[in-house]
N, C-alpha and C positions, 0 to 999 in steps of 0.2 A: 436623295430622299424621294419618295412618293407625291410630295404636294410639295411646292415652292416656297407657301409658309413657315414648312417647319425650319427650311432649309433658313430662310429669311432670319427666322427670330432665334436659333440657333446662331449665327451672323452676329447678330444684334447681342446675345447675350454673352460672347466670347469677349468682342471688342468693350461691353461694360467690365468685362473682367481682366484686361488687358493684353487680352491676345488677338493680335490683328488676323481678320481671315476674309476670303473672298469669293464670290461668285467664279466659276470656272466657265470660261467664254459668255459670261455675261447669262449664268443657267445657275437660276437660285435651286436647284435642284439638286447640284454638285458644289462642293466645297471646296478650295484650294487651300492650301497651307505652304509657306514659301519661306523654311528656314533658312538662314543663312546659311555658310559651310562650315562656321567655325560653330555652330549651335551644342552645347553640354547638352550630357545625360539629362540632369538636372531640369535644363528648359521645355526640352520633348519630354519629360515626365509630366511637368508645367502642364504644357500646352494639348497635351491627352487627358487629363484631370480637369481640364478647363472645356473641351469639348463636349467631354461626358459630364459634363452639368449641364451645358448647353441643351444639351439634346436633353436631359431630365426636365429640366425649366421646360425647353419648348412643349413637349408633350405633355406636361403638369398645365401648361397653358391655353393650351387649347384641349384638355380634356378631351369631351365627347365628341369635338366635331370632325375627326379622323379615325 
């Protein structure tokens, strides 16, 4: 992401939706996503559906200041 924010509340609004995600070397900037191996179709559809909310929220969220 361009700003740390977005990357932040993107973060914030996965994990209320229960998909865990993380900072990549500690850089809210970048996101990691760390499925298991045995992970379904099913769940990586999940967890992309659940992203791209993320990032609609974040940027619904801070509107104009980006």
């Amino acid at each position: 992401f361009t700003d740390s924010d977005i990357g932040k509340l993107v973060i914030g609004t996965m994990v209320h939706r229960g998909v865990i995600a993380a900072y990549t070397l500690n850089n809210p900037n970048v996101i990691r996503f760390e499925p298991p191996l045995i992970i379904t179709r099913e769940q990586i559809d999940t967890v992309l559906e659940v992203f791209s909310a993320g990032v609609a929220e974040a940027l619904e969220l801070l509107g104009d200041l980006i």
